[in-house]
Backbone as a ProteinNet text record, in pm:
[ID]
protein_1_A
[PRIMARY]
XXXXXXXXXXXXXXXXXXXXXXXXXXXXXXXXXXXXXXXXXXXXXXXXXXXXXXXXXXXXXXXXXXXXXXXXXXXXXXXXXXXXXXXXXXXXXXXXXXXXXXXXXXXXXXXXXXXXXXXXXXXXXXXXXXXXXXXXXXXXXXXXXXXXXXXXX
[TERTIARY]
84.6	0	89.2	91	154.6	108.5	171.7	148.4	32.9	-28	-112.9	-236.9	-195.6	-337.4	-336.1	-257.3	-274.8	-340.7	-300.2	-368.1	-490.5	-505.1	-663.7	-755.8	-706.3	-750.9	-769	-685	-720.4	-802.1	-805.4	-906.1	-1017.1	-1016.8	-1184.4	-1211.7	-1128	-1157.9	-1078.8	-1114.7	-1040.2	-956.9	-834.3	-750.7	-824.9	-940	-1055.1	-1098.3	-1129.2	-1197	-1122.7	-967.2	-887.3	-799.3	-794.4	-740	-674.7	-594.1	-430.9	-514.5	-478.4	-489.6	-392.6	-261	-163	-58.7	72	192.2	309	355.9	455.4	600.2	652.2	792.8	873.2	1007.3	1133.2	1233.2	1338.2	1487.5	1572.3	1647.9	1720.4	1857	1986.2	2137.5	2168.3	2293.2	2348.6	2231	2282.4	2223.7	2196.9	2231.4	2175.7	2305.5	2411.4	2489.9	2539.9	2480.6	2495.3	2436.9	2309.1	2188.1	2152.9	2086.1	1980.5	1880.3	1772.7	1627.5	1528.6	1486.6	1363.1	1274.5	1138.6	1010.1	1021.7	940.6	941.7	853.6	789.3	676.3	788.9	895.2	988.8	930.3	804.3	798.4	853.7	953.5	1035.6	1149.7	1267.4	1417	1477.4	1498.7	1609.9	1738.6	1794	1960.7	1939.2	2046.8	2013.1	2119.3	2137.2	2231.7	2186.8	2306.9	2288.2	2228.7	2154.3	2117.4	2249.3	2280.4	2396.6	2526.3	2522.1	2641.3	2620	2729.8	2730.7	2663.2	2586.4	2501.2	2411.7	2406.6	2272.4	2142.3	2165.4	1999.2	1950.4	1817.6	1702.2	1795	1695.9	1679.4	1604.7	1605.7	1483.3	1373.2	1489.6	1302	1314.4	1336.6	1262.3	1096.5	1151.4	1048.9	966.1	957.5	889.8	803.8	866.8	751.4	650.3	682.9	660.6	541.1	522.1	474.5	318.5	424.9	339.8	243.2	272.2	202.7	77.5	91.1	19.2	-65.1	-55.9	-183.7	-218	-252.3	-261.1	-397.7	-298.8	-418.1	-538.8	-521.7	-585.6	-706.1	-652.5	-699.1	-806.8	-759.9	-872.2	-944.5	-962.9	-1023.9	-1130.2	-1094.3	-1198.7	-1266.7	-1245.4	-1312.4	-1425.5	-1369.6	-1430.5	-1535	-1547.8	-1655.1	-1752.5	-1731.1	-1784.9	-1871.1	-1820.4	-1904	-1945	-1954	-1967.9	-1919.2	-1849.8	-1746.1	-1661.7	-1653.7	-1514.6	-1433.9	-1299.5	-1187.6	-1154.8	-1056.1	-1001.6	-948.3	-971.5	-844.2	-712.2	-682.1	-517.5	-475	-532.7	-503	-342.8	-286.1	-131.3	-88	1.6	45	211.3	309.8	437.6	468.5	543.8	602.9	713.1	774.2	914.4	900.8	1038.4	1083.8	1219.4	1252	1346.5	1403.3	1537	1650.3	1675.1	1662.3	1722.3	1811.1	1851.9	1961.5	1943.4	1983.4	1998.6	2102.2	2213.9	2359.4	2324	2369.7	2334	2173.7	2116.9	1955.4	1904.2	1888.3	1803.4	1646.1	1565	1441.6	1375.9	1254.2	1239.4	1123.9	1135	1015.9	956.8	825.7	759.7	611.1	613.2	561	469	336.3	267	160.8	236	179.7	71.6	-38.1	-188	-216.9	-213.9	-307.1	-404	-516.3	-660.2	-750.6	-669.6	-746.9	-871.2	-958.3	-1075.6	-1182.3	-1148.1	-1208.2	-1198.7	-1316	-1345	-1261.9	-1204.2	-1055.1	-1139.4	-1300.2	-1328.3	-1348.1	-1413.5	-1395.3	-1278.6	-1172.8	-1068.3	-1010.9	-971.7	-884.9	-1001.1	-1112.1	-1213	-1263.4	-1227	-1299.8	-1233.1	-1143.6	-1082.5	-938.9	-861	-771.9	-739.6	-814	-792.2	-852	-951.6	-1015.2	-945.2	-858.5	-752.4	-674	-655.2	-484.5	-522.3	-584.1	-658.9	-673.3	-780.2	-855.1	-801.2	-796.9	-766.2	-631.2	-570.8	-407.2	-316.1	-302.1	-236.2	-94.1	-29.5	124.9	98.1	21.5	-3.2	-5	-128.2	-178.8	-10.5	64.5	154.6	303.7	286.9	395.5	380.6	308.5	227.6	392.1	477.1	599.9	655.9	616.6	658.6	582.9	673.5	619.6	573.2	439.2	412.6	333	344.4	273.5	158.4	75.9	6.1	-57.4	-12.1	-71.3	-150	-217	-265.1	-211.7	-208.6	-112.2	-218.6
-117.7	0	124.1	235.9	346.5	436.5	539.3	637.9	704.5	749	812.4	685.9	595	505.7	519.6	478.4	450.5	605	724.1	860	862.1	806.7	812.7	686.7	560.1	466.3	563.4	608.6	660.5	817.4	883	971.2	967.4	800	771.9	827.2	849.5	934.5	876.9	942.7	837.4	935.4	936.7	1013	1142	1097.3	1180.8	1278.5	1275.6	1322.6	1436.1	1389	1451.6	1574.4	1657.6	1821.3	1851.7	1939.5	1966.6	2096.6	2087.9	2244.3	2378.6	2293.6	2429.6	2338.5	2362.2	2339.3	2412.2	2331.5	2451.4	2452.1	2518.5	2492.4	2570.5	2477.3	2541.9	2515.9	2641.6	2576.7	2583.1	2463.6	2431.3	2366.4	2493.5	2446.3	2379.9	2344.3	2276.6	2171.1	2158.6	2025.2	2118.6	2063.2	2099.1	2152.3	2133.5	2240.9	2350.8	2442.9	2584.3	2609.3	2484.5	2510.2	2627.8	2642.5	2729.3	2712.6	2734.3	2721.5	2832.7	2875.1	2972.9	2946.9	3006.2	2948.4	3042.1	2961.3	3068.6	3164.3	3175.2	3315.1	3411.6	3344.3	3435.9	3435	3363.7	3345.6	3298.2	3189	3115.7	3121	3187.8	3184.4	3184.7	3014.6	2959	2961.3	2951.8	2919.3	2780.9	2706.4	2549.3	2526.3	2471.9	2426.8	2300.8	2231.2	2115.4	2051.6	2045.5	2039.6	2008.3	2066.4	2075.2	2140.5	2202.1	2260.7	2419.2	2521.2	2655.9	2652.2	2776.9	2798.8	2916.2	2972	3096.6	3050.9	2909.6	2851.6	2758.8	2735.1	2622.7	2516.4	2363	2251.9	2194.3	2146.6	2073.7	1968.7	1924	1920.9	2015.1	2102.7	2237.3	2273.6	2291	2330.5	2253.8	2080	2024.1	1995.8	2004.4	2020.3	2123.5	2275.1	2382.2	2365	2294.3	2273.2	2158	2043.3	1975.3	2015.4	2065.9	2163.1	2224.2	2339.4	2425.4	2280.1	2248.7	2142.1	2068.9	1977.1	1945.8	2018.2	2182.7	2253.6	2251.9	2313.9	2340.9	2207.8	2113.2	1954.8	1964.4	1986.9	1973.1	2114.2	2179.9	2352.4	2275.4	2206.7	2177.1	2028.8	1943.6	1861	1885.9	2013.4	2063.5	2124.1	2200.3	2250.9	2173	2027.7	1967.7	1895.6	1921.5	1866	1957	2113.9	2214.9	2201.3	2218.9	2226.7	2341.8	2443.8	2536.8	2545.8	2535.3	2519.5	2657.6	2602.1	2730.4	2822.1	2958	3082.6	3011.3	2994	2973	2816	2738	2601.9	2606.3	2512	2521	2360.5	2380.8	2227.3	2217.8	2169.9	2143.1	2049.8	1998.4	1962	1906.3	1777.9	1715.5	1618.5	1664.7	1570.8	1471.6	1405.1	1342.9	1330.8	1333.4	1262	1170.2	998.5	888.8	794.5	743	647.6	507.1	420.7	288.6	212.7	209.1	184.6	302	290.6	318.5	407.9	385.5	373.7	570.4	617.9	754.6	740.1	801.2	755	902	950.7	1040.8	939.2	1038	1005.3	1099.7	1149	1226.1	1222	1357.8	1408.6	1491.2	1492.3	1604.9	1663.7	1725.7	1776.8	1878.5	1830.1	1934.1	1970.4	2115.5	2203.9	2218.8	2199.1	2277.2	2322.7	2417.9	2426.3	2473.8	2435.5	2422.7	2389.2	2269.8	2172.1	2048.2	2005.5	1832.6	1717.4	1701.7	1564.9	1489.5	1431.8	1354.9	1369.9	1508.2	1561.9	1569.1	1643.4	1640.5	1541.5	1418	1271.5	1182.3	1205.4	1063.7	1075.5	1258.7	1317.7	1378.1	1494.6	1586.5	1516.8	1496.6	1428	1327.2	1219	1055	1107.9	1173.7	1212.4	1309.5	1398.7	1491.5	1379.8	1301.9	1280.6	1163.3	1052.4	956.2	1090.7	1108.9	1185.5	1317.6	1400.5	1486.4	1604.6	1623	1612.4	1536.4	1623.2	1586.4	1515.8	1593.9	1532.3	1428.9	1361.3	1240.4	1155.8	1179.9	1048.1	1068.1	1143.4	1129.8	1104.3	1087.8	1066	921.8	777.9	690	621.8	642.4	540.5	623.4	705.5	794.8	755.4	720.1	625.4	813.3	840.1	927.3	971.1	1013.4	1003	1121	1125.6	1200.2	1251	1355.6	1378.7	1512.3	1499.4	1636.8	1679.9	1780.2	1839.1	1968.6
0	0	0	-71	-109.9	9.1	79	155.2	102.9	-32.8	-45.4	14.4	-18.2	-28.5	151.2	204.2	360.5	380.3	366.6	378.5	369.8	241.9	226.5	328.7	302.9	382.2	578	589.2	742.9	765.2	606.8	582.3	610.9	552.2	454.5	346.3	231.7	108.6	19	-97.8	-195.9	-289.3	-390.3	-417.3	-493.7	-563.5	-595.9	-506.8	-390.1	-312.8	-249.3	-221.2	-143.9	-230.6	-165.7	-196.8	-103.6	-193.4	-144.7	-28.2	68.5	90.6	92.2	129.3	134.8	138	47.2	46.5	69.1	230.3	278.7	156.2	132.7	34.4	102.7	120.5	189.9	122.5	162.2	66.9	186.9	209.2	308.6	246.2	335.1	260.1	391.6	443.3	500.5	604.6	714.9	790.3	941.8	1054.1	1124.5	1239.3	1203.2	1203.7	1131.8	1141.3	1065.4	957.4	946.2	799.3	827.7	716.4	705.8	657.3	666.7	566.9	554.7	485.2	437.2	320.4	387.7	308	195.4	130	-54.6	-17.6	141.4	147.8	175	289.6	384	530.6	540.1	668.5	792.5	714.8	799.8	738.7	849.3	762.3	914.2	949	1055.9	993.2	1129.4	1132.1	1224.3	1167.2	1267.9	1351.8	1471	1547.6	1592.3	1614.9	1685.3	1808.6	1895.3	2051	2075.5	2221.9	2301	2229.6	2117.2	2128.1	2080.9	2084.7	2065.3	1921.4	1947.6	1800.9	1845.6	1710.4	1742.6	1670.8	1654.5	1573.9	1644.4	1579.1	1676.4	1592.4	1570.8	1577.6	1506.4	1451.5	1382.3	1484.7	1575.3	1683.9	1750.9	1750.6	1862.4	1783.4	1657.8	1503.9	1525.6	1500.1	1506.7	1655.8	1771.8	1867.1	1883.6	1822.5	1809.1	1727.4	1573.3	1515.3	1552	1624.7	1667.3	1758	1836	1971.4	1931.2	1839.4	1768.1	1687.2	1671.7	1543.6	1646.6	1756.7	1847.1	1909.3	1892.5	2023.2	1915.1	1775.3	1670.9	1660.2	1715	1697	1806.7	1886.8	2009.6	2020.6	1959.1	1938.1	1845.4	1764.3	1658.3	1687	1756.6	1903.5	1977.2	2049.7	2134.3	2075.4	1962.8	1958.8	1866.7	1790.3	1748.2	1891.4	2012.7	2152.1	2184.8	2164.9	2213.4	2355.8	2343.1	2448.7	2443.6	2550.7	2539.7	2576.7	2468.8	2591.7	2628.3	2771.9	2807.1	2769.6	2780.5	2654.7	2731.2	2764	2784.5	2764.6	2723.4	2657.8	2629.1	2661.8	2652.1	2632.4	2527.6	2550.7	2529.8	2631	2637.3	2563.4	2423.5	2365.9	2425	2418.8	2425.2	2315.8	2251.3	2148.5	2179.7	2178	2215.6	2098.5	2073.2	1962.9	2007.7	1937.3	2035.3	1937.2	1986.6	1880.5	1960.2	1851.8	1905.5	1792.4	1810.9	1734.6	1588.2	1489.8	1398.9	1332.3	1394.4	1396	1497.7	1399.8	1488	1451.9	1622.9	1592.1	1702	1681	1757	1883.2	1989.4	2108.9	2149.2	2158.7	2195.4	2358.2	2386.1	2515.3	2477	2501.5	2444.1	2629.8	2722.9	2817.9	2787.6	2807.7	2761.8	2900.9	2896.2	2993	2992	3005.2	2997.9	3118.3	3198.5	3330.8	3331.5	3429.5	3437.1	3350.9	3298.4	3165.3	3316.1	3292.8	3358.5	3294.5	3387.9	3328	3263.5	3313.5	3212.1	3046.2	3050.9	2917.9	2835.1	2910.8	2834.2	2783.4	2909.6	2846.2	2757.2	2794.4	2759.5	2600.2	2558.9	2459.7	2387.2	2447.3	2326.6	2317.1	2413.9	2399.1	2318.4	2328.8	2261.1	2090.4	2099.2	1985.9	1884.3	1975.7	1876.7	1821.5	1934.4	1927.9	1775.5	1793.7	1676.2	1576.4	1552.1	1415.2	1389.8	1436.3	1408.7	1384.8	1477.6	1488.9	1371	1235	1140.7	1191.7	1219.6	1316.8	1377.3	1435	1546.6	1365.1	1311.1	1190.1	1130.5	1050.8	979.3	1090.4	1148.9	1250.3	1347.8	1279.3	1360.9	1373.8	1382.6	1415.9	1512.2	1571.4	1696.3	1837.6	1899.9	2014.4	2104	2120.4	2220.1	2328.3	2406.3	2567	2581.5	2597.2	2653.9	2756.2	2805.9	2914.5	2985.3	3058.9	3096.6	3238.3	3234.4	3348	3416.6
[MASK]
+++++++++++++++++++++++++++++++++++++++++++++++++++++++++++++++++++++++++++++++++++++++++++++++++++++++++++++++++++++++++++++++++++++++++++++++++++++++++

C-alpha cells in the first residue's frame, strides 16, 4: 500500500476526493549544524544548530515540537466545539521531542503535556484528547511510528 493510499484509507476518502490544501515549500542548505532554511513566502528563515552545542539557531526538533504543539491545540479547538465544548483561553500544551539512537539507527520520542485548566478531566482525556490525538491532529496520523505520551497536566 503506497502512503497516499494509507492517507486516504485513514481519511476515509479516496484520491478523488482529497485536496491539497496548502503546500509549505522550503529551501534548506546545510544540515543541522549551521543550515539554514527559508520558506518561498519568507515566513520562515532559521539558522540550525545542533542540541547541546554553541550555536545561534534552533533545531529541527525544537520546530517540530513547536509545530506539533500548535496542530494538536488546533486539533482539540476543533473537538471541542464539534461537543460544544469550550476550551479554556489559555489552553497550553508542552512539547518534548526526544533525539534517540539505538547503534546506527536515529528515531524520535515524543511528550505532548496538555493544559486545559478548568475543563473536567473527564472531558478532556475521555474526549478531546484521545479524539484529537486519533482523528484529528495531522502530526499524530503522519507521525504513527513515533512512540508518544500524553498527558494532561
Amino acid at each position: 500500500m503506497t502512503s497516499y493510499q494509507k492517507t486516504n484509507a485513514v481519511a476515509g476518502s479516496t484520491q478523488e476526493e482529497m485536496k491539497v490544501r496548502y503546500t509549505a515549500k522550503t529551501h534548506t542548505s546545510g544540515g543541522r549544524r549551521g543550515g539554514v532554511s527559508r520558506s518561498e513566502d519568507g515566513r520562515l528563515d532559521v539558522k540550525f544548530s545542533a542540541p547541546g552545542v554553541p550555536g545561534t539557531g534552533t533545531n529541527p526538533e525544537q520546530l517540530f515540537a513547536a509545530g506539533w504543539s500548535a496542530c494538536f491545540i488546533s486539533a482539540m479547538g476543533h473537538v471541542a466545539s464539534k461537543m460544544n465544548v469550550k476550551l479554556p483561553a489559555d489552553v497550553a500544551v508542552d512539547a518534548e521531542i526526544d533525539l534517540c539512537n539505538s547503534g546506527d539507527v536515529y528515531f524520535l520520542r515524543a511528550r505532548l503535556n496538555v493544559s486545559l485548566p478548568g475543563l473536567e478531566r473527564e472531558v478532556a482525556q475521555g474526549h478531546c484528547g484521545r479524539h484529537a490525538r486519533r482523528n484529528m491532529c495531522i502530526f499524530q496520523r503522519g507521525t504513527g511510528n513515533i512512540d508518544v505520551t500524553l498527558k494532561l497536566v
